[in-house]
PyMOL Python script that loads the backbone (N, CA, C, O; Angstrom):
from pymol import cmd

cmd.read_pdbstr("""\
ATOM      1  N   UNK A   1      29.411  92.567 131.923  1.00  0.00           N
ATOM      2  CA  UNK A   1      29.804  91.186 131.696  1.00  0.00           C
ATOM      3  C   UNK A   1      28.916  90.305 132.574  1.00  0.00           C
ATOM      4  O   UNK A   1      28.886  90.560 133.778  1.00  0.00           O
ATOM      5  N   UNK A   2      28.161  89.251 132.071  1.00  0.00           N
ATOM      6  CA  UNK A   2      27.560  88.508 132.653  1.00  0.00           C
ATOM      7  C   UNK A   2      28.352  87.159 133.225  1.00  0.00           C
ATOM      8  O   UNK A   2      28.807  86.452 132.326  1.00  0.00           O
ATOM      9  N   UNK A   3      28.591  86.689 134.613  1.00  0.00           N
ATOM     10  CA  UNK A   3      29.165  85.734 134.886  1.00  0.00           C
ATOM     11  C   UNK A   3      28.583  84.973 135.574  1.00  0.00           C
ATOM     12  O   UNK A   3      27.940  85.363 136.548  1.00  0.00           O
ATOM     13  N   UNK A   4      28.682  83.598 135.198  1.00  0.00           N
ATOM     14  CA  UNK A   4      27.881  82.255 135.192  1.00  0.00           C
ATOM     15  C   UNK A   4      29.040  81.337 135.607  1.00  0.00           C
ATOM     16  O   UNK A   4      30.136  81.131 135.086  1.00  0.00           O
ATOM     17  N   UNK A   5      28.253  80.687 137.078  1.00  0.00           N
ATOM     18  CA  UNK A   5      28.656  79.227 137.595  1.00  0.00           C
ATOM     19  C   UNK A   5      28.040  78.173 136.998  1.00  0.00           C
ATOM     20  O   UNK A   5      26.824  78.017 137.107  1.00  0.00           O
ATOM     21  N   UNK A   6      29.267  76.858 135.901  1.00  0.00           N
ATOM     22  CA  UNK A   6      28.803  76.056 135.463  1.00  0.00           C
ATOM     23  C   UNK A   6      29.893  74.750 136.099  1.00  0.00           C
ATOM     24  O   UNK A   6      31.053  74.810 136.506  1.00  0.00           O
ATOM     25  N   UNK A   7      28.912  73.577 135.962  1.00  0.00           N
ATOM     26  CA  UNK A   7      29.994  72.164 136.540  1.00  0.00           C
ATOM     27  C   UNK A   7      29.847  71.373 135.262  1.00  0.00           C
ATOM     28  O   UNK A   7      28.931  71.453 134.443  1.00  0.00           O
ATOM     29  N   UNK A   8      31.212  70.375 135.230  1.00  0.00           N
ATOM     30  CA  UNK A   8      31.233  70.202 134.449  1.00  0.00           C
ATOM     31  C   UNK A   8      29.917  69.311 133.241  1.00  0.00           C
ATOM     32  O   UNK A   8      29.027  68.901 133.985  1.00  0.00           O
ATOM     33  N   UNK A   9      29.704  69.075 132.304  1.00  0.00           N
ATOM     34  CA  UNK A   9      28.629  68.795 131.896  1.00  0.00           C
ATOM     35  C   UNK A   9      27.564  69.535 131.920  1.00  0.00           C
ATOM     36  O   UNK A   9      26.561  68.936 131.533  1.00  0.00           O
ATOM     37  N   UNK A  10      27.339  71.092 132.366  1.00  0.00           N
ATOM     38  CA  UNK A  10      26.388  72.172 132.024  1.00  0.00           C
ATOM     39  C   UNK A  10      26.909  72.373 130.793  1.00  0.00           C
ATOM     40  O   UNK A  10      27.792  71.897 130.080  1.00  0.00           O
ATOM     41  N   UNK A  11      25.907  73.419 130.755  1.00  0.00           N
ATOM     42  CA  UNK A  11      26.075  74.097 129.262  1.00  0.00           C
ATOM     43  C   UNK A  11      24.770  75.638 128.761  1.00  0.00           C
ATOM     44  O   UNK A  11      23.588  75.754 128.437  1.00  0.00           O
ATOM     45  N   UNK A  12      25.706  76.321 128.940  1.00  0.00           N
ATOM     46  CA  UNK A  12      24.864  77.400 128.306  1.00  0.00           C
ATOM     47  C   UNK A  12      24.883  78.097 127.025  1.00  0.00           C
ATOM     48  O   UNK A  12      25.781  78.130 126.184  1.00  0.00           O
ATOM     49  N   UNK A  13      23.646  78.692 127.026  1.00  0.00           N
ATOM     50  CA  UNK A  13      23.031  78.904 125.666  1.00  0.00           C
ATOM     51  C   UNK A  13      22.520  80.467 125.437  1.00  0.00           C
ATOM     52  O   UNK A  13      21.765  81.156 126.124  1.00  0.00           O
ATOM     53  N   UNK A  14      23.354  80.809 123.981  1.00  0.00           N
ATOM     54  CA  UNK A  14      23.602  82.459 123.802  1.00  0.00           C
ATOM     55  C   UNK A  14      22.980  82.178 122.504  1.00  0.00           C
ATOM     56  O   UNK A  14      23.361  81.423 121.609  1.00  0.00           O
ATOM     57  N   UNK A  15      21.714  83.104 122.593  1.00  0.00           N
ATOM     58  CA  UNK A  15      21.086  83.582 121.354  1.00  0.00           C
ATOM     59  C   UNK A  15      20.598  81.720 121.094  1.00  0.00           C
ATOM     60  O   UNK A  15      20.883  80.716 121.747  1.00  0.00           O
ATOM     61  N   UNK A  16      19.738  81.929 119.795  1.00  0.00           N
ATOM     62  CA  UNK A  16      19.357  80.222 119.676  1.00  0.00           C
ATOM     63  C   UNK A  16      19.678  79.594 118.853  1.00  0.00           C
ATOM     64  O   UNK A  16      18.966  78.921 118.107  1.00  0.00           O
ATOM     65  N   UNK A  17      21.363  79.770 118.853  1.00  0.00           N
ATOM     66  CA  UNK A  17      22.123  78.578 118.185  1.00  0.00           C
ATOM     67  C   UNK A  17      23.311  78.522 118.228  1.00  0.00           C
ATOM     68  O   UNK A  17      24.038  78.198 117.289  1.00  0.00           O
ATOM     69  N   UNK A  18      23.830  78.994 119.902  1.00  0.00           N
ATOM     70  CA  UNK A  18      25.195  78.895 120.392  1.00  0.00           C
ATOM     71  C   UNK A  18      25.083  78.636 121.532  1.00  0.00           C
ATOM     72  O   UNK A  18      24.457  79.275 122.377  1.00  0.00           O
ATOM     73  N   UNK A  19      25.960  77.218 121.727  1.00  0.00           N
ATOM     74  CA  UNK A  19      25.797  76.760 123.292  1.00  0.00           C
ATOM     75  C   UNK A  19      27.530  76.526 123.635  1.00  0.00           C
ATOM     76  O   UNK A  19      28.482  76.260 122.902  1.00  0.00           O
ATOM     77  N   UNK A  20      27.443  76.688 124.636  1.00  0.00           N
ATOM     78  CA  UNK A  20      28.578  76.423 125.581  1.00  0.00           C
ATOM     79  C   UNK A  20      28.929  75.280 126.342  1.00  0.00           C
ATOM     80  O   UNK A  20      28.598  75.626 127.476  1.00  0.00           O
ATOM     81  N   UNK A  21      29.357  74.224 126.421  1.00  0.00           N
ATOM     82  CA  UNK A  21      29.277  73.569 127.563  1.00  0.00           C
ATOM     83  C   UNK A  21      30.801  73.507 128.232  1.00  0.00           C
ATOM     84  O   UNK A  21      31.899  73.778 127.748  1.00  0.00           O
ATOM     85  N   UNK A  22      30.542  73.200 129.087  1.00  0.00           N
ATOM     86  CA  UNK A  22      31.244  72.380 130.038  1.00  0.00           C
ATOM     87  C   UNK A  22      32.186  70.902 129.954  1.00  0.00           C
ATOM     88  O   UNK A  22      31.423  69.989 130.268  1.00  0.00           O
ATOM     89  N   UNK A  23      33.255  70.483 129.712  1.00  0.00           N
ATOM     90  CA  UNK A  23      33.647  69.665 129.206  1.00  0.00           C
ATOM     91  C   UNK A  23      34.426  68.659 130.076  1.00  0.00           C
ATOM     92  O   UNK A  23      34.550  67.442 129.937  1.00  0.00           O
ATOM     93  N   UNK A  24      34.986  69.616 131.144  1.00  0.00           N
ATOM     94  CA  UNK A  24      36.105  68.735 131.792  1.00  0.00           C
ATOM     95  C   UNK A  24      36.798  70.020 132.674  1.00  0.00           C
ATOM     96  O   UNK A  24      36.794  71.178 132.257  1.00  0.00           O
ATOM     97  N   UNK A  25      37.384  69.601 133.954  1.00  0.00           N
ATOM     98  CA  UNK A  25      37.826  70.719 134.708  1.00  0.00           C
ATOM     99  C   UNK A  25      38.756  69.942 135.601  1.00  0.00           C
ATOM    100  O   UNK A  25      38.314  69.278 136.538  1.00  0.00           O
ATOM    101  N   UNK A  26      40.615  70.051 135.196  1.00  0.00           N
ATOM    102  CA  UNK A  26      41.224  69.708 136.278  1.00  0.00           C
ATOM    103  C   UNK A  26      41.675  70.897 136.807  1.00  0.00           C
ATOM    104  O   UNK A  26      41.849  71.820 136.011  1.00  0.00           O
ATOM    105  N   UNK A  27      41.865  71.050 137.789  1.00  0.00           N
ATOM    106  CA  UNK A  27      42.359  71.603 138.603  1.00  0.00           C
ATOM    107  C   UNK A  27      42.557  73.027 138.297  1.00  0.00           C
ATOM    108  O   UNK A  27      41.985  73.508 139.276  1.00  0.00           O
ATOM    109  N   UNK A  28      42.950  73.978 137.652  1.00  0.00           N
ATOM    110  CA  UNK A  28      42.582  75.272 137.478  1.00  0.00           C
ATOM    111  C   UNK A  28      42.689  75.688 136.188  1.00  0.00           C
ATOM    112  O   UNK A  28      42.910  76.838 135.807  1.00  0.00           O
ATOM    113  N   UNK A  29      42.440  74.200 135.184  1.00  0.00           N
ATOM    114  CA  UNK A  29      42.206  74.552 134.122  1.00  0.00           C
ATOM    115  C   UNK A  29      40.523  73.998 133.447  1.00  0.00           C
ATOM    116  O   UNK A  29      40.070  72.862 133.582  1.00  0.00           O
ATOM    117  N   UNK A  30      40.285  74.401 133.198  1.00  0.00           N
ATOM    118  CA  UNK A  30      38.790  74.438 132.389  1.00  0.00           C
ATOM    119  C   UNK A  30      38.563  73.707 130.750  1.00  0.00           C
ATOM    120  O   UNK A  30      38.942  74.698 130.125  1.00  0.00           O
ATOM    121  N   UNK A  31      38.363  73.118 130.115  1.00  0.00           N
ATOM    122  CA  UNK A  31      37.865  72.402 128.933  1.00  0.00           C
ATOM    123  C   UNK A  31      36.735  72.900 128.306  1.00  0.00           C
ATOM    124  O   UNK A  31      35.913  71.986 128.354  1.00  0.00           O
ATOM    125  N   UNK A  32      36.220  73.916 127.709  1.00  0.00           N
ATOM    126  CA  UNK A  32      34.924  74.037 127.328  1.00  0.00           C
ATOM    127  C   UNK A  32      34.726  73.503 125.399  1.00  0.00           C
ATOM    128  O   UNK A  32      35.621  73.291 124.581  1.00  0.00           O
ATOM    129  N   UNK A  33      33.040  73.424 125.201  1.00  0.00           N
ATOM    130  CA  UNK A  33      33.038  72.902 124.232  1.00  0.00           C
ATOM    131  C   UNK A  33      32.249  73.919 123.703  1.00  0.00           C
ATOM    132  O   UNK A  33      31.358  74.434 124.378  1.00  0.00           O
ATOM    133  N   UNK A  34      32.573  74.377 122.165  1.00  0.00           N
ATOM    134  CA  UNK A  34      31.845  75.343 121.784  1.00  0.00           C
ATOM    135  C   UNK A  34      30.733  75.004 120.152  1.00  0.00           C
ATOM    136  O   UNK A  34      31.238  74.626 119.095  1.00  0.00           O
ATOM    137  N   UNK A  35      29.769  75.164 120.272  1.00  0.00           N
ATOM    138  CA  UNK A  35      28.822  74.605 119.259  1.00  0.00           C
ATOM    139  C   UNK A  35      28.336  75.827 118.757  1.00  0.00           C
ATOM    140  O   UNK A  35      27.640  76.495 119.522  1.00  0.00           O
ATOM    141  N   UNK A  36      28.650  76.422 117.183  1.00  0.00           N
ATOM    142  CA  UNK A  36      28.262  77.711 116.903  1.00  0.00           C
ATOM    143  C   UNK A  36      28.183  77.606 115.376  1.00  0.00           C
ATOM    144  O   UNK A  36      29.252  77.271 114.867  1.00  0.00           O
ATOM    145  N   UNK A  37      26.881  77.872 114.283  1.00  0.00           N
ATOM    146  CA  UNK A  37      27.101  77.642 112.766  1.00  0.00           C
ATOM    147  C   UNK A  37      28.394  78.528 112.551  1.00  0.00           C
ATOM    148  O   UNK A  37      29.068  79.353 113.167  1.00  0.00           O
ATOM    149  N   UNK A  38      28.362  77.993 111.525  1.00  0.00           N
ATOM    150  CA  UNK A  38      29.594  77.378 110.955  1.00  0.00           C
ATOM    151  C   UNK A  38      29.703  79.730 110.191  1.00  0.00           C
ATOM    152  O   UNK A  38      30.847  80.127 109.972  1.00  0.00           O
ATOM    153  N   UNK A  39      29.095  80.266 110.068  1.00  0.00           N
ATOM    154  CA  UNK A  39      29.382  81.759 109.883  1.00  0.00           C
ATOM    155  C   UNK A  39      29.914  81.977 111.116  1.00  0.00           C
ATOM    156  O   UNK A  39      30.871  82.708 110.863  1.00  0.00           O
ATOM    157  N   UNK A  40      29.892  81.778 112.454  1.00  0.00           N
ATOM    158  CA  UNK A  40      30.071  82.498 113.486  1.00  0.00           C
ATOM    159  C   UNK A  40      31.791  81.836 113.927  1.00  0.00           C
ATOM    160  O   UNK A  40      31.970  80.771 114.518  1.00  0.00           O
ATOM    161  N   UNK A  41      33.035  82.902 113.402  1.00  0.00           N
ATOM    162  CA  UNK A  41      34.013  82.764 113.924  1.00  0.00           C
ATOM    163  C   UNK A  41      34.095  82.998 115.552  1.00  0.00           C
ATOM    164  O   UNK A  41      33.569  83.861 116.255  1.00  0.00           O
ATOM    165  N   UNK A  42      35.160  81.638 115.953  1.00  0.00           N
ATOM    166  CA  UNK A  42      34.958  81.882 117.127  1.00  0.00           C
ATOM    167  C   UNK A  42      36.747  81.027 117.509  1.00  0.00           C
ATOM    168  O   UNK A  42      37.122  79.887 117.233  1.00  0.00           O
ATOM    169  N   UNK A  43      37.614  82.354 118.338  1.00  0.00           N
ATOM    170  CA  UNK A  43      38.899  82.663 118.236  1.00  0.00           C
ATOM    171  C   UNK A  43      39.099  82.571 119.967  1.00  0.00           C
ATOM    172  O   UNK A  43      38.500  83.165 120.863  1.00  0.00           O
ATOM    173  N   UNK A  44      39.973  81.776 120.002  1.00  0.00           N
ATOM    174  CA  UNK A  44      40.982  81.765 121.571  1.00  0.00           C
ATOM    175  C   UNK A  44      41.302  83.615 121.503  1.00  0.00           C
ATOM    176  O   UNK A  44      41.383  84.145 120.394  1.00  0.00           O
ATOM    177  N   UNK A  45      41.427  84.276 122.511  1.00  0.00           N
ATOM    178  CA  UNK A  45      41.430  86.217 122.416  1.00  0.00           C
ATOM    179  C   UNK A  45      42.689  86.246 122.042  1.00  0.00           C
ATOM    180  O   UNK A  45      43.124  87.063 121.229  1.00  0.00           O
ATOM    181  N   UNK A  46      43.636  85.018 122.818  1.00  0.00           N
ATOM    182  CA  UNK A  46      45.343  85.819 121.686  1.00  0.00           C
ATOM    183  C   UNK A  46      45.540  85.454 120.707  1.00  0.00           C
ATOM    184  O   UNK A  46      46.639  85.822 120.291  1.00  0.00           O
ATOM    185  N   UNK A  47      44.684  84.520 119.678  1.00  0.00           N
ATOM    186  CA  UNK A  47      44.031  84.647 118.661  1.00  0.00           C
ATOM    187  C   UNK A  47      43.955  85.238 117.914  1.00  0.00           C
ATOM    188  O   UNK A  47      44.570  85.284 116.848  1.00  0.00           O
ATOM    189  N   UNK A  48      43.057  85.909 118.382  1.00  0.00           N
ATOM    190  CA  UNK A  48      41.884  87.001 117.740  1.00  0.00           C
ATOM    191  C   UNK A  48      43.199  88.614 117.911  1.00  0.00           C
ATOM    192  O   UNK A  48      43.702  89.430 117.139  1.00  0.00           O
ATOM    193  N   UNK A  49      43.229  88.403 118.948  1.00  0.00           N
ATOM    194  CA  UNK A  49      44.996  89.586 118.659  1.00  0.00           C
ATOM    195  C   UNK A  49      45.625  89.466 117.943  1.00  0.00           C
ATOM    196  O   UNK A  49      45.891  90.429 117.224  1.00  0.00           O
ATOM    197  N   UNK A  50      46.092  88.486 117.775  1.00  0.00           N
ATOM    198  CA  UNK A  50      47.019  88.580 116.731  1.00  0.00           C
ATOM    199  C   UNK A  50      46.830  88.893 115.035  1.00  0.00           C
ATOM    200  O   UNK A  50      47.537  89.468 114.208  1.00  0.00           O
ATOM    201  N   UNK A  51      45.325  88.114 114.970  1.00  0.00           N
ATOM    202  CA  UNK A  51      44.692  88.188 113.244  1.00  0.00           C
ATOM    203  C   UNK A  51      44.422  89.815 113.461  1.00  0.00           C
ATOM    204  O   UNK A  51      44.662  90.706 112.646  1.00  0.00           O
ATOM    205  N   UNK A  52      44.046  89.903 114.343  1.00  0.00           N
ATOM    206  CA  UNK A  52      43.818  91.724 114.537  1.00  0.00           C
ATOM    207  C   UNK A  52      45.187  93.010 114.302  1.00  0.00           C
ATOM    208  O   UNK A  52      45.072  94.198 114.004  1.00  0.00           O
ATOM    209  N   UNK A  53      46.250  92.311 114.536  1.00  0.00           N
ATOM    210  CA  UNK A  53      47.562  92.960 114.822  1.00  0.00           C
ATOM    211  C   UNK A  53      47.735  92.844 113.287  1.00  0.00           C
ATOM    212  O   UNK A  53      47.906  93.790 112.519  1.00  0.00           O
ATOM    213  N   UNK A  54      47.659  91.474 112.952  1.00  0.00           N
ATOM    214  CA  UNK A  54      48.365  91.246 111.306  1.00  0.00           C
ATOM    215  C   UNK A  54      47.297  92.247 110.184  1.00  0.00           C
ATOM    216  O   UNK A  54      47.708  92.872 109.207  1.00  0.00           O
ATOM    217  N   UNK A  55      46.304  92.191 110.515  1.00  0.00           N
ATOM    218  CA  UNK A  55      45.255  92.735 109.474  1.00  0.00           C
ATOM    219  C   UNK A  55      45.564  94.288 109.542  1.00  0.00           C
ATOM    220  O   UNK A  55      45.142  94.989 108.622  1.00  0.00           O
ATOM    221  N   UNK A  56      46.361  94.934 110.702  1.00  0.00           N
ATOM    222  CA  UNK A  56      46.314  95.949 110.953  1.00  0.00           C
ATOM    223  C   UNK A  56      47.817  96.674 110.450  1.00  0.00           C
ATOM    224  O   UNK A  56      48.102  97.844 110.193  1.00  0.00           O
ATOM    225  N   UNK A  57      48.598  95.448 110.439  1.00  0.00           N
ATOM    226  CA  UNK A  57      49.965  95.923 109.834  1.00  0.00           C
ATOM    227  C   UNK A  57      49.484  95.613 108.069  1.00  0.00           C
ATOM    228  O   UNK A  57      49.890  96.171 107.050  1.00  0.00           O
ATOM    229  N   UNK A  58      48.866  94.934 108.177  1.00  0.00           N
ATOM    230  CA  UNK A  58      48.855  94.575 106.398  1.00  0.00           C
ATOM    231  C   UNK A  58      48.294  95.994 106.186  1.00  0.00           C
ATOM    232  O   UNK A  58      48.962  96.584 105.337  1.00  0.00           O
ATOM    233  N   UNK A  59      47.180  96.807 106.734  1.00  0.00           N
ATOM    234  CA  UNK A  59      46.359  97.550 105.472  1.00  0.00           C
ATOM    235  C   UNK A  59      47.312  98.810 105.913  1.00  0.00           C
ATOM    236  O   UNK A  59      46.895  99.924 105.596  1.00  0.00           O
ATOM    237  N   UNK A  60      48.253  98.748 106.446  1.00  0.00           N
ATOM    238  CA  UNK A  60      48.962 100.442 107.073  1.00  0.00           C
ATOM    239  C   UNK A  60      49.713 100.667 105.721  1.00  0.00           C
ATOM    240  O   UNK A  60      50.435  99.972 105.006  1.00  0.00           O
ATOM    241  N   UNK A  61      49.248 101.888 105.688  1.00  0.00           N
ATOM    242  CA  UNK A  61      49.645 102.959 104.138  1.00  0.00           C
ATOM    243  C   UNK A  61      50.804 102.977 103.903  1.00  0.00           C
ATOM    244  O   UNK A  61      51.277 102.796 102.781  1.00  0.00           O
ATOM    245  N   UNK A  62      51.336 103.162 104.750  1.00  0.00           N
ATOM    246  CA  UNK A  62      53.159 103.529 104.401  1.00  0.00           C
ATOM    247  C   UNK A  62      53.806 102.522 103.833  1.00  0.00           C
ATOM    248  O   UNK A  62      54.772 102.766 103.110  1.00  0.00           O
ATOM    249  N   UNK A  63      53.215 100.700 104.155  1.00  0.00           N
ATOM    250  CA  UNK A  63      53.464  99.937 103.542  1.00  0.00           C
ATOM    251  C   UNK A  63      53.819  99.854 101.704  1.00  0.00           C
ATOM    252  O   UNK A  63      54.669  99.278 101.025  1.00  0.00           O
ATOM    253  N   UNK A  64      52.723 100.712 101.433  1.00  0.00           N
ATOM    254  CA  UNK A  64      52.734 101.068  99.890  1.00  0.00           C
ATOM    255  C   UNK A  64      53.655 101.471  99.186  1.00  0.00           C
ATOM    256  O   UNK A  64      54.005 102.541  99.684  1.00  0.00           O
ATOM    257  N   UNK A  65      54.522 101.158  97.944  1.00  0.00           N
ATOM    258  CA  UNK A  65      55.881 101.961  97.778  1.00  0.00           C
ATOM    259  C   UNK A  65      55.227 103.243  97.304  1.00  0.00           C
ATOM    260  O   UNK A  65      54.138 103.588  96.843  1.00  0.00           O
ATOM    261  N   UNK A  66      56.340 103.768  97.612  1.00  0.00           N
ATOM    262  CA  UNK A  66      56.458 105.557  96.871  1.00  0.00           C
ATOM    263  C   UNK A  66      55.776 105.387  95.396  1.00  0.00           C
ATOM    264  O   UNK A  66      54.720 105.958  95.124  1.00  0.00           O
ATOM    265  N   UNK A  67      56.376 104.662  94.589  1.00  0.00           N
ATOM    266  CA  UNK A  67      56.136 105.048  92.734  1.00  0.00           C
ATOM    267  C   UNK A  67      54.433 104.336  92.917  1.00  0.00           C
ATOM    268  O   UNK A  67      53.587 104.637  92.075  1.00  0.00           O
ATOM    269  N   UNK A  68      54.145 103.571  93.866  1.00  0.00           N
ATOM    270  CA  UNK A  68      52.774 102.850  93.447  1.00  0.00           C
ATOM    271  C   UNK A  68      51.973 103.772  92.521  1.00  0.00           C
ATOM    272  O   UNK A  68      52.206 104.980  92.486  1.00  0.00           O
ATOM    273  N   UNK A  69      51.098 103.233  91.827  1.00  0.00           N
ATOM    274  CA  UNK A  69      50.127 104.412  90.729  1.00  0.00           C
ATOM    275  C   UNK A  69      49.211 103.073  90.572  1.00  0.00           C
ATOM    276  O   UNK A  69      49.416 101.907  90.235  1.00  0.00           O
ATOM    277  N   UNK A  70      48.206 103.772  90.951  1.00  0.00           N
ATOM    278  CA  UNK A  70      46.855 103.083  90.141  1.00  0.00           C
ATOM    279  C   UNK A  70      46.217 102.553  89.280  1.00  0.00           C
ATOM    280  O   UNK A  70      45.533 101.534  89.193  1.00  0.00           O
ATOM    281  N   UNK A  71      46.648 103.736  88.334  1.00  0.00           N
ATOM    282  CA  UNK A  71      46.356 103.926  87.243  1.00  0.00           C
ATOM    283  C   UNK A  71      47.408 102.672  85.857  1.00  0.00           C
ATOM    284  O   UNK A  71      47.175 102.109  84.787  1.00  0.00           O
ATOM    285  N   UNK A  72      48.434 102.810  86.734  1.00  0.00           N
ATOM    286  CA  UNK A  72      49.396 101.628  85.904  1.00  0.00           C
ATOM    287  C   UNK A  72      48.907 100.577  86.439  1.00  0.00           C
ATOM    288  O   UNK A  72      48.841  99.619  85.668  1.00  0.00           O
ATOM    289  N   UNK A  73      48.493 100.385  87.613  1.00  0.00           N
ATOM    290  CA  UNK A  73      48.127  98.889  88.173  1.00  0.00           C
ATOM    291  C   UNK A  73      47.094  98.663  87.288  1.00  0.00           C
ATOM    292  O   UNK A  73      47.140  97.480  86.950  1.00  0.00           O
ATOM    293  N   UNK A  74      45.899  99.425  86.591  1.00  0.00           N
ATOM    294  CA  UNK A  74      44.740  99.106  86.279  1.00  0.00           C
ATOM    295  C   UNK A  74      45.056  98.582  84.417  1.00  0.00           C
ATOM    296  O   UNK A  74      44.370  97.800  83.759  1.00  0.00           O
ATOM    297  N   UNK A  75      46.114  99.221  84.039  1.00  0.00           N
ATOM    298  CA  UNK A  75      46.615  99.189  82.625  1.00  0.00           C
ATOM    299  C   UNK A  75      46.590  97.690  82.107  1.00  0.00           C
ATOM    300  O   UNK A  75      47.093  96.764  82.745  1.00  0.00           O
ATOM    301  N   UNK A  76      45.915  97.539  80.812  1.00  0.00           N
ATOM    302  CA  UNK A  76      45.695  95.861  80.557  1.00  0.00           C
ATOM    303  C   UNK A  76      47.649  95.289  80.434  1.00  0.00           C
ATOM    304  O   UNK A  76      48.614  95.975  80.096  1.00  0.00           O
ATOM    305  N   UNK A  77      47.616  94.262  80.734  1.00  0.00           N
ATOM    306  CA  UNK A  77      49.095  93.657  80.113  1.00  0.00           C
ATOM    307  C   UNK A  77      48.850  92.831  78.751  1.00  0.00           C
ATOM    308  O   UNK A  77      48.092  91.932  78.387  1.00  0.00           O
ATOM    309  N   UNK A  78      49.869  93.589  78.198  1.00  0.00           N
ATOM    310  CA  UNK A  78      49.531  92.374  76.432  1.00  0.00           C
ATOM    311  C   UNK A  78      50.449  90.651  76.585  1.00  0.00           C
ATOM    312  O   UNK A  78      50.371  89.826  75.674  1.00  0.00           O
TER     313      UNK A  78
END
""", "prot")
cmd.dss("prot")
cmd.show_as("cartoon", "prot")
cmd.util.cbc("prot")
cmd.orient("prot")
């Protein structure tokens, strides 16, 4: 992990077209500003836990009923 002292109004720069800055800092909380195209999701981490938790209960198998069949799912409807 690379760790960097910034005040407020710095700003650093990952890869060449994601910057970081510095926004505002009271007292032991921090403000940062994040500038990243618009492909590059970018998630607070309990966030990113949670879409991780949900994506992980959605695809779990057992979820599936017993009779599920494929093969009927694929069947045209008239």
């Amino acid at each position: 992990m690379l760790i960097l002292s910034r005040k407020k109004d710095e700003t650093i720069v990952i890869g060449d077209n994601i910057t970081i800055s510095v926004v505002d800092i009271k007292g032991d909380q921090v403000k940062i500003g994040i500038n990243a195209p618009n492909d590059v999701k970018v998630f607070r981490q309990e966030v990113y836990e949670a879409i991780q938790e949900e994506n992980r209960a959605a695809a779990n198998v057992s979820s599936i009923p017993e009779n599920f069949s494929l093969p009927d799912l694929m069947k045209k409807k008239d």
